[in-house]
C-alpha positions as CSV (number, residue, x, y, z in Angstrom):
1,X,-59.9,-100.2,-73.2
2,X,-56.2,-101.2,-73.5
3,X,-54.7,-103.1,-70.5
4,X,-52.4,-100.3,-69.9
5,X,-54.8,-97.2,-69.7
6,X,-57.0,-99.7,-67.1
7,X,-53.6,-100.0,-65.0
8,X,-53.1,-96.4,-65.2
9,X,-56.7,-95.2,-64.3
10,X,-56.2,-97.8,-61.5
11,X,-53.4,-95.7,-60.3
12,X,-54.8,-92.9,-60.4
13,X,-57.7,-93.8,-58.6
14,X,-55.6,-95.5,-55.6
15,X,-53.4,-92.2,-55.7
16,X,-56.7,-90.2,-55.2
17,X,-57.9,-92.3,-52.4
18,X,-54.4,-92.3,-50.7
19,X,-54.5,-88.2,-50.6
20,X,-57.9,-88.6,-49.3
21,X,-57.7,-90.9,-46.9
22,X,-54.4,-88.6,-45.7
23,X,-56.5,-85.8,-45.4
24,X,-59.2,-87.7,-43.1
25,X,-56.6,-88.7,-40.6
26,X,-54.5,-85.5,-40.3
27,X,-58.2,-83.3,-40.0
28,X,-59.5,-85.6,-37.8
29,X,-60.1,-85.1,-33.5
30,X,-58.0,-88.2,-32.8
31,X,-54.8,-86.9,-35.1
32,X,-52.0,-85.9,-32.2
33,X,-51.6,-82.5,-31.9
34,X,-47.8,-81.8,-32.8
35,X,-45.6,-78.7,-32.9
36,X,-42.9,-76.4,-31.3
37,X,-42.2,-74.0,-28.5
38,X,-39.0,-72.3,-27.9
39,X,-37.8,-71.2,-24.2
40,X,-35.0,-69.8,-23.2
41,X,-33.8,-69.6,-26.8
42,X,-34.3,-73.6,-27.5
43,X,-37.3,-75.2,-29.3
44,X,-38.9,-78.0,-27.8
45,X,-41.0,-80.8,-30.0
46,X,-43.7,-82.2,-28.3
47,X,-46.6,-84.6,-29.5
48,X,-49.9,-84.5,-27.2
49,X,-52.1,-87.8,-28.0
50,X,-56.0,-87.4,-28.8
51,X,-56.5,-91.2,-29.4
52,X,-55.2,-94.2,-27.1
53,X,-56.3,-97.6,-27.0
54,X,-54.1,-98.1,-23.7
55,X,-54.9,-101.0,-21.4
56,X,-53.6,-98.4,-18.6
57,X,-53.0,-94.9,-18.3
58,X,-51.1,-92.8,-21.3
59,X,-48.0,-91.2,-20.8
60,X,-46.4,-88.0,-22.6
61,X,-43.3,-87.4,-22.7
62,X,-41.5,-84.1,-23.6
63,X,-38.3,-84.3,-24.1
64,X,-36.2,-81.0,-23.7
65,X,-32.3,-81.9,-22.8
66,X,-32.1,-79.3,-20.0
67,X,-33.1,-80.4,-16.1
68,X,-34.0,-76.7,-15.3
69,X,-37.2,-76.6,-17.5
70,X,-39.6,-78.1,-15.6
71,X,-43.8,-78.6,-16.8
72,X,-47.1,-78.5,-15.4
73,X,-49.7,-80.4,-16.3
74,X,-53.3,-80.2,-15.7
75,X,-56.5,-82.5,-16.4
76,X,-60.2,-83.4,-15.6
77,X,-62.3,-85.7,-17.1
78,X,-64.4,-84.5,-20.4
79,X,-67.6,-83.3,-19.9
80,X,-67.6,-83.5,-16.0
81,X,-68.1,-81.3,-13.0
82,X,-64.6,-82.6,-11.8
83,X,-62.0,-80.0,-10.9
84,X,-59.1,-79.3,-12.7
85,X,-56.1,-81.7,-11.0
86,X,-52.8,-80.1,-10.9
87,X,-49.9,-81.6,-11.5
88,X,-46.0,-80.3,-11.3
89,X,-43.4,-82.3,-14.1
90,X,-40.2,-82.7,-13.0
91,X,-37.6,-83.8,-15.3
92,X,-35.5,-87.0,-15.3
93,X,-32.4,-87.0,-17.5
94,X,-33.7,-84.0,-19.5
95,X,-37.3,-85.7,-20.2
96,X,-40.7,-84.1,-18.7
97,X,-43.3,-87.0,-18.3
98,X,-46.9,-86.4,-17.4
99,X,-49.3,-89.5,-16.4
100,X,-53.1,-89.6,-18.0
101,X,-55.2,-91.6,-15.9
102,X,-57.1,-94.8,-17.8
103,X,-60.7,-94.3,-18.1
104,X,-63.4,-96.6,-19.8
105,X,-63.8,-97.1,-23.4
106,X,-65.3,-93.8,-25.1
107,X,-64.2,-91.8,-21.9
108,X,-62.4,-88.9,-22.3
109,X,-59.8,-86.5,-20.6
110,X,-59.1,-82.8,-21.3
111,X,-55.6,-81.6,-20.8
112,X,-52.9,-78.9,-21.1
113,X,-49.3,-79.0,-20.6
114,X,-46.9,-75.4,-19.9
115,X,-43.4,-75.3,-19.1
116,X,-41.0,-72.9,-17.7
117,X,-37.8,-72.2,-16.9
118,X,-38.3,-70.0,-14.0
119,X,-38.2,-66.9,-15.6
120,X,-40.4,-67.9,-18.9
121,X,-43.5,-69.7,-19.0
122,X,-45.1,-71.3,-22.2
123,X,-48.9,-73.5,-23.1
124,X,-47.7,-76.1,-25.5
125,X,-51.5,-75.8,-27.3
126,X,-53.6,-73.0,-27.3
127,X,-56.2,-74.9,-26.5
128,X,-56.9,-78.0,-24.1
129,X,-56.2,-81.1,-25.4
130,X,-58.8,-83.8,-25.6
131,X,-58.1,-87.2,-25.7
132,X,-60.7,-89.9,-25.6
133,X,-59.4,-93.8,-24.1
134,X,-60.9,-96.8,-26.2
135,X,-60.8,-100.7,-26.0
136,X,-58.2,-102.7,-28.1
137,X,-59.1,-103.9,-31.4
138,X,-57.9,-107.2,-32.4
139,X,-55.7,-106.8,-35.8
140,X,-57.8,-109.4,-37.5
141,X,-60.8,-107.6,-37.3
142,X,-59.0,-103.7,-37.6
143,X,-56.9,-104.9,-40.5
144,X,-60.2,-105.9,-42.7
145,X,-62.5,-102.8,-41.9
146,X,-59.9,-100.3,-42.5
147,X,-58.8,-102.3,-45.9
148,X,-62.0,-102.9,-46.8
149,X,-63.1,-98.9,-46.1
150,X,-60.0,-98.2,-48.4
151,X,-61.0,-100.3,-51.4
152,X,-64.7,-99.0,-51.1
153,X,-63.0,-95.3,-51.8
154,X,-61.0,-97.1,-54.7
155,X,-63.2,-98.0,-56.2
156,X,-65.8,-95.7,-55.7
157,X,-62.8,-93.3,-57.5
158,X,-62.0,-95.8,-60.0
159,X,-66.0,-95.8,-61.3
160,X,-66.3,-92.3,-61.1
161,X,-63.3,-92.3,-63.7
162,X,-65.0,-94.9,-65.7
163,X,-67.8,-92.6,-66.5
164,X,-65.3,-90.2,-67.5
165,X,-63.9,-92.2,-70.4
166,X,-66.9,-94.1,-70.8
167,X,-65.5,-97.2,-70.1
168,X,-67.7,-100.6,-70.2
169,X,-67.1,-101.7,-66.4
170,X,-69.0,-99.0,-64.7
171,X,-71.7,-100.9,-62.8
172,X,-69.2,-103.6,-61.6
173,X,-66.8,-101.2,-60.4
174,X,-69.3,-99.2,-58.2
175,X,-71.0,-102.5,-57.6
176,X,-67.4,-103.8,-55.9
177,X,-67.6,-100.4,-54.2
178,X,-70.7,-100.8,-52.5
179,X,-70.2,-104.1,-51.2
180,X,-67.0,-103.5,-49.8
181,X,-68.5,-100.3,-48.1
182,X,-71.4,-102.8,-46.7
183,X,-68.4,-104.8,-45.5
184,X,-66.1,-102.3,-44.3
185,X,-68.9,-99.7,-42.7
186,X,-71.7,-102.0,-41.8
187,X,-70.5,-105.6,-40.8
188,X,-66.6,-104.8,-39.6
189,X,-67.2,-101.7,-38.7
190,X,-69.9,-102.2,-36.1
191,X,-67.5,-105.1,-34.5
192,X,-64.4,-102.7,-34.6
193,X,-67.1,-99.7,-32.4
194,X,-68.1,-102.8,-30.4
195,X,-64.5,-103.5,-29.3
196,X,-63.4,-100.1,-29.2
197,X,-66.5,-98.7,-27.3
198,X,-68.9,-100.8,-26.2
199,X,-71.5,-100.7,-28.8
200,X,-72.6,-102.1,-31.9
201,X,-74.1,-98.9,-33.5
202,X,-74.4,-95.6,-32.0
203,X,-75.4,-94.1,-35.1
204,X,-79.1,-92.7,-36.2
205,X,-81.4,-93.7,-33.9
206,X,-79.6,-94.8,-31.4
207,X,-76.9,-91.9,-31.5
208,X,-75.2,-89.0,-33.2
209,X,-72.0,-91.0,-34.2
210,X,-70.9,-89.4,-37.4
211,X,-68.7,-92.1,-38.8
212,X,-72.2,-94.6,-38.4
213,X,-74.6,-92.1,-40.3
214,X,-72.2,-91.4,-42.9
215,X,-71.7,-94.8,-44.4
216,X,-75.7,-95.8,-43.9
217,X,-76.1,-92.5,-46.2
218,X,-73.3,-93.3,-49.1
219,X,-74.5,-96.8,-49.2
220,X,-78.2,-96.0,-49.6
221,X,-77.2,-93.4,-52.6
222,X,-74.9,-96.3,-54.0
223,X,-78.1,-98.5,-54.1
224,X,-80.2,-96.3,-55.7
225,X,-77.6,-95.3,-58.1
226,X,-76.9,-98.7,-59.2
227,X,-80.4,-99.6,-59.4
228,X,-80.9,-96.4,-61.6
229,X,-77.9,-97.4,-63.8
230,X,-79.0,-100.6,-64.1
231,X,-82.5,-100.0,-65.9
232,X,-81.0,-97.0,-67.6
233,X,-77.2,-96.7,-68.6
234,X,-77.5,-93.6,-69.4
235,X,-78.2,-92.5,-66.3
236,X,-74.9,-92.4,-65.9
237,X,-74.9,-89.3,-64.1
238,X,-76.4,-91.6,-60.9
239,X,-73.1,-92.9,-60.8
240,X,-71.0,-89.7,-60.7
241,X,-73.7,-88.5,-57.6
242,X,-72.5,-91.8,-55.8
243,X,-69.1,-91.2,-56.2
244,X,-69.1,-87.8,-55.3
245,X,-71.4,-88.6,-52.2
246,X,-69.1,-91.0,-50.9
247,X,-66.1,-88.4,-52.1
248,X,-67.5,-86.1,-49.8
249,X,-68.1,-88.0,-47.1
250,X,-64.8,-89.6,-46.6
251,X,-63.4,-85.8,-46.2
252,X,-65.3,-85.4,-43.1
253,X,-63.5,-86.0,-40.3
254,X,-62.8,-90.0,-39.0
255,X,-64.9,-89.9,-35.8
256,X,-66.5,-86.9,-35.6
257,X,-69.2,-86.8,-33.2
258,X,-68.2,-90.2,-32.2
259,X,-68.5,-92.3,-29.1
260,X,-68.2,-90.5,-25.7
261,X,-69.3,-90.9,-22.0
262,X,-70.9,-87.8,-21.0
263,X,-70.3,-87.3,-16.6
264,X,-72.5,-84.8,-16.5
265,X,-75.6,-86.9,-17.5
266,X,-74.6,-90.0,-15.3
267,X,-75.2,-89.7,-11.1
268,X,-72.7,-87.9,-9.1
């Protein structure tokens, strides 16, 4: 294989895992829930976080350039018994600003936001808004596990396309695949949740997390498909399963089913 064609399947592999990794974030239940309204004839942007890793309590703001629209906003906890708390937004130089309160790593807070004018009303979501509070992750741990994570795909991609032109490399591309997913998933990942959450591993047994049981399952097919390859390279096809697996699994949502306190289940 020329030098250039190696470059250029590199490319395309990194272009691949870009779009997927894209699709991940914007599918997933911590991307922000953006949009629209318009009342009174003017549209109003607003951005309502699902995600913080605030120290303190998260504020919106909604800015709308008019100090007769005014908002209400209104919040419990996640999976409580709590009632719903009510709060009226009054603007401040044309900019509507509604306080979350902090709560523990993994807890969470539902939420809506209207506004009105007096004469029209309007829900920024259909929907409540749920955002769950985590613990800060230090940037020399984050930085690693979400690199790593990204390479894994890369590369993962890149020996998938290997097959494809039956090029020489295959096992030590998906090879550099699954280690970086064993460093990404199950040595900086566990430290990132630990940060973030409080825990280790709240995957199978322990939990339901998602994100946990998804990367134990890719790397166990990556074993077994290298170990295939290895005694038989023409089991090639054991590659294109691991690739595919892992394909599949990165376009599940980031944290789905992930980390959360549950109020109902603790005492009153």
């Amino acid at each position: 294989m020329t030098k250039k064609k190696n470059i250029n399947l590199w490319i395309i592999a990194i272009v691949l895992m870009l779009l997927t990794a894209t699709y991940q974030r914007m599918t997933g239940p911590t991307y922000p829930v953006t949009g629209t309204v318009t009342l009174g004839g003017e549209e109003i942007s607003f951005k309502l976080p699902r995600s913080t890793n605030s120290d303190g309590s998260e504020f919106i703001e909604i800015k709308t350039n008019n100090d007769k629209i005014t908002g209400e906003f209104r919040y419990k906890r996640y999976k409580s018994y709590d009632e719903w708390t009510t709060v009226t937004l009054s603007p401040a130089g044309g900019i509507l600003r509604a306080e979350i309160p902090h709560q523990p790593p993994a807890g969470k807070v539902e939420y809506s936001i209207s506004l009105t004018n007096g004469s029209e009303t309007v829900p920024l979501s259909g929907e409540t808004v749920v955002i769950r509070f985590k613990g800060v992750v230090p940037l020399y741990i984050l930085i690693p596990h979400i690199l790593a994570m990204f390479l894994a795909m890369a590369f993962s991609l890149r020996a998938l396309i290997e097959v494809m032109v039956k090029g020489p490399a295959t096992y030590k591309i998906g090879l550099c695949s699954a280690l970086l997913l064993t460093l990404g998933g199950l040595i900086l990942g566990p430290i990132v949740q630990k940060f973030a959450f409080g825990a280790f591993w709240t995957g199978w047994p322990f939990g339901h997390d998602l994100t946990d049981n998804k990367t134990v399952f890719s790397l166990i097919i990556w074993v077994i498909a290298l170990w295939k390859y290895r005694k038989n390279p023409k089991a090639n096809w054991w590659i294109v399963v691991a690739a595919m697996v892992q394909l599949a699994i990165y376009l599940i949502p980031h944290s789905a089913f992930g980390s959360e306190i549950d109020h109902t289940k603790l005492p009153q």
